[in-house]
Structure formats: C-alpha cells, structure tokens
N, C-alpha and C positions, 0 to 999 in steps of 0.2 A: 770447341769453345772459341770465340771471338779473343783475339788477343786483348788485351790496354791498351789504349790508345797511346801514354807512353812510351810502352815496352816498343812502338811501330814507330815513335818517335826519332826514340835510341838507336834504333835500328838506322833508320834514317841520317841519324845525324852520324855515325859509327862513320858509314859510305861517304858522307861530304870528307869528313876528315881525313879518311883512307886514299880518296880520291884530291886530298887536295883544294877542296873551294875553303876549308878553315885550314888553318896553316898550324905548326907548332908554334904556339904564345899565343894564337889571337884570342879576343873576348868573346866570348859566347852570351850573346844580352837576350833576357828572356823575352823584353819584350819585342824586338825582332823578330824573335826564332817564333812566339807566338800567333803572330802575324804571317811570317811566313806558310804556317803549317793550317794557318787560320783556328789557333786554339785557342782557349784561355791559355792563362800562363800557370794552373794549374798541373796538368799533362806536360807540361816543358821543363816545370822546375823538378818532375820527380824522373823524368827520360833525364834529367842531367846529374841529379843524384848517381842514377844509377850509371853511367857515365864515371863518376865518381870513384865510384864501389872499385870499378874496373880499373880505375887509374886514368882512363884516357883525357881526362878533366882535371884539373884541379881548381879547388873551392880557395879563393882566399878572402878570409874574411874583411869585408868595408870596400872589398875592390873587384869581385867579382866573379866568374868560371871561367878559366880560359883552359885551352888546349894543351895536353904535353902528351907527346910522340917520346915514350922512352927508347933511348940509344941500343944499339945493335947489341953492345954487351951484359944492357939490366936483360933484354929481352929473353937471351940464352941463358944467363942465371935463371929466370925465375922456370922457363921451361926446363930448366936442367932439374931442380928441385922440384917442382911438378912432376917429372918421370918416377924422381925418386918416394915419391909420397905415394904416387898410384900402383908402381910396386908393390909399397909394402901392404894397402890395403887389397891389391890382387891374393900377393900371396897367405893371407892370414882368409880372405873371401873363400880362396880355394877347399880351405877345409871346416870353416864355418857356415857357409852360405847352407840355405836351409831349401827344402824343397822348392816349396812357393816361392821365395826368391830367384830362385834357378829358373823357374817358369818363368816366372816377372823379366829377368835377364833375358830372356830367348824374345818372348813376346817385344822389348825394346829395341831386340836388335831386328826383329821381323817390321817394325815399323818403321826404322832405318833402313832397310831395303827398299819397301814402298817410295821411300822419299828419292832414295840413287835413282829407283824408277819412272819418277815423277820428274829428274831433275830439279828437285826442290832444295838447293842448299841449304837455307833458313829452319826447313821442316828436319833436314836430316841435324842440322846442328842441337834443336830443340832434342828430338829425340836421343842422339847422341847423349847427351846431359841428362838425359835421366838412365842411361845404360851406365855412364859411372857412376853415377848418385848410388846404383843400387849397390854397385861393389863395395864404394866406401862403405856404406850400410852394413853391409853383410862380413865386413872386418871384423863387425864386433866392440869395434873403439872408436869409442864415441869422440875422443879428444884428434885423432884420426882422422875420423868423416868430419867435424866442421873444419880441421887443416887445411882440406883437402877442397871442401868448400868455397872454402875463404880465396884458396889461390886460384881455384875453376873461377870465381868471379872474375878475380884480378885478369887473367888469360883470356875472359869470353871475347871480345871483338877479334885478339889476336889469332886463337883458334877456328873463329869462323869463319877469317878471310882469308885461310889455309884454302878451305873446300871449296874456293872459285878456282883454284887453279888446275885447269884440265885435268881428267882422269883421278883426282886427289878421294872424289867422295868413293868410287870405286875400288881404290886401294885403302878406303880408313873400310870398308867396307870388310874386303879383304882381314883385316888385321883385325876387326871385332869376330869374326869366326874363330879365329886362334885363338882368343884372347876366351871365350865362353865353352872352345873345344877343351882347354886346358882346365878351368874350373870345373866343367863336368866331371874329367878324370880326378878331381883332386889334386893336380899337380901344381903344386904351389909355384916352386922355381920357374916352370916352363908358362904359368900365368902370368908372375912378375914379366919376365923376359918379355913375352908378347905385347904385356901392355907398356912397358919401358919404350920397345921399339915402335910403338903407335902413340905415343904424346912428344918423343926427344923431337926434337926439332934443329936437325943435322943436317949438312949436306946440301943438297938437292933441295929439303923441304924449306931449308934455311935461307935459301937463295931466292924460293919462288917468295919467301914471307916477308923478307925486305925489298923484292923488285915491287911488290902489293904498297907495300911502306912508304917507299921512298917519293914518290909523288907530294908528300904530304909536308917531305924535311923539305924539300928542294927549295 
C-alpha cells in the first residue's frame, strides 16, 4: 500500500531537522513547506501534526510550529521509561500471547529481515512498529498498550535515526530473535531482559544518537 503523502512528508521533514536545514526554534510555515514539497497545505498541516504527536514540533497557538530538539537528558529519561514499559508488556506477552499472535510475531519479524536485506531502514522501522504493537497487545492490558503507544509515538523519529548508524539494523535485528526466542519459551524475565537491552539507549547507542542529533543543536 502506497504511504500518505503526509506520513512521506514527515518523514522528510524528520531528515531536514535531524540534518540541520531547520534548527531548534525555527518556524515551520505551512505555506512554504507547501510549496516546497509542491502540496496543498493539506498534507503539510497533518505531516506537522504528527511531528507534534512526537514532540519534535511544537504547536503554539496565534504563533505558529516551530522546532524543539529535546536535550540529551529528556531524551534518556523518556527512553529509559520506554525500556521500562516494553518490559513489563514483554514479560506479561510471554505467558499471555496467544497462538496466532505468536505467528503474527514471527511473520513481523520475517518482514524485518527482508528489510536488513533490502537495506531499507524506513521499511524495517515500519515493520519494527508493528513487531511491538503486537507485544503490547498480547500483555493483555489495555491501559499498557496505549502507554506504551503513546511514548512509541513520542520516540518514533528518535528510534528511527538510530537504524542509519552502520550495522545498528543488523544488531536490532539480532536482538528481536531473542526477544521472540524468549516469548516462545514463555520466559518472561529472559523476554523483559531482551527487550529492555533492545529499546535502552546506553553507551555506544547513545553516542551514535546525539552524533545524529547534534547537527540540528549546533
């Protein structure tokens, strides 16, 4: 299925920002961005919504969308909290998740493969996103999966510009094996664990995701 013309928008506008042509503060004017992309302003106003949803935008009312790059410290709280939420719906997944779910799970990650294979980061992040969607789902708790929702939106441009940094789609690749090896056996603790060390954003991961960033403060 053809994307939204939007959702390619966003995408697009995600890259200027990441890369630096919009800065933190500046104004995001539809009717520009329109013109640039050669849209109505239709398609511009809801790619900036959803911009929004994520954080990377802020809406202020009578004055306009502008830009905000949150600082190195929001970024590790909310992915620190993020680990911790995808835990607990791994571990509850593990002894909930239901046949057809389990199939559903494998099938999501066999599409994620295709993508490492493709070198499609965009397709494997897509895909990605719905191999957690099922887990949350399959907790059981409903109040849970839209948490968990809610802060997947907040994270998506930051998550996705993880998977440009060499070799990263091949080790998330890695880490969703563990992470579906584990809920087969029912192991809850050893599910939590996998998916914990495949969202934290530590170290090495943390380093490549503000050298991505930093372009944008500068």
């Amino acid at each position: 299925m053809e994307r939204k013309r939007s959702d390619r928008i966003a995408d697009a506008l995600e890259g200027l920002i990441f890369d630096g042509t919009f800065a933190d503060g500046d104004r995001l004017d539809e009717v520009q961005l329109a013109s640039r992309f050669s849209v109505s302003r239709t398609p511009v106003r809801e790619a900036l919504q959803r911009l929004a949803q994520s954080g990377l935008v802020e809406q202020i009312p009578r004055r306009g969308v502008f830009v905000r790059q949150p600082g190195p410290v929001e970024l590790i709280e909310m992915f620190e909290v993020m680990a911790e939420l995808e835990a607990v719906s791994a571990r509850l997944a593990a002894s909930r998740i239901s046949d057809k779910a389990l199939a559903d799970l494998h099938a999501a990650n066999e599409r994620c493969k295709l993508a490492v294979e493709a070198l499609d980061t965009d397709g494997y992040y897509r895909e990605n996103e719905q191999f957690h969607a099922i887990l949350y789902r399959q907790s059981g708790n409903g109040f849970l999966e839209q948490e968990c929702l809610r802060l997947q939106r907040r994270l998506q441009p930051f998550r996705r510009v993880q998977l440009r940094v060499r070799g990263r789609m091949k080790q998330s690749m890695s880490e969703h094996e563990a992470i579906v090896a584990a809920v087969e056996e029912g192991d809850g603790d050893k599910a939590a664990n996998a998916i914990r060390q495949h969202v934290s954003v530590q170290g090495e991961k943390f380093h490549h995701l503000m050298a991505n960033l930093r372009p944008a403060a500068e």
